[in-house]
N, C-alpha and C positions, 0 to 999 in steps of 0.2 A: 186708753191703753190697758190692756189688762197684765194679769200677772206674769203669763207664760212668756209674756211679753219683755216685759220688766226684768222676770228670770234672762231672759235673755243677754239682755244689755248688760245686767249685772255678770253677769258668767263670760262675756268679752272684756267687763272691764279685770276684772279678776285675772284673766290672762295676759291681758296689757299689764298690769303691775307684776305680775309673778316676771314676766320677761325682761322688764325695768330694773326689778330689782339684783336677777340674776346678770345685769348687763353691767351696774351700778358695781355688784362685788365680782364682775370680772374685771373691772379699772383697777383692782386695787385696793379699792375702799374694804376697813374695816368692818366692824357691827357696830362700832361706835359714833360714824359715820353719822351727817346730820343729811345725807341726804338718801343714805339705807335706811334710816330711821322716819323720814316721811313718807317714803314710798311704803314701809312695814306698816304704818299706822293706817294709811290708807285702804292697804291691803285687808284690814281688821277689818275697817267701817266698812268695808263691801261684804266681807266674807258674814258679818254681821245682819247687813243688810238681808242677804240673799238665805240666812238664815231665820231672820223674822220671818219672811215672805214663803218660807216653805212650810211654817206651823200653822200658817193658817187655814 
């Protein structure tokens, strides 16, 4: 698999969590929320990901 590839998947999952998360605090839920807060952390580790992946 190469990168562009990789960019790819990451850049879907990133929009699956962005859409999770906004669903997550249309219930209701806080920011203090433990499950706004996994889906936020996860959010990092991809945006992260997809950021290592671009300096290369």
């Amino acid at each position: 698999m190469d990168t562009e590839d990789v960019l790819k998947i990451i850049n879907n999952d990133i929009k699956m969590l962005k859409s999770l998360m906004y669903q997550v605090k249309a219930n209701g839920s806080d920011f203090t929320d433990p499950s706004l807060i996994q889906v936020s952390q996860l959010l990092d580790v991809k945006l992260n990901q997809r950021n290592q992946l671009l300096s290369i």
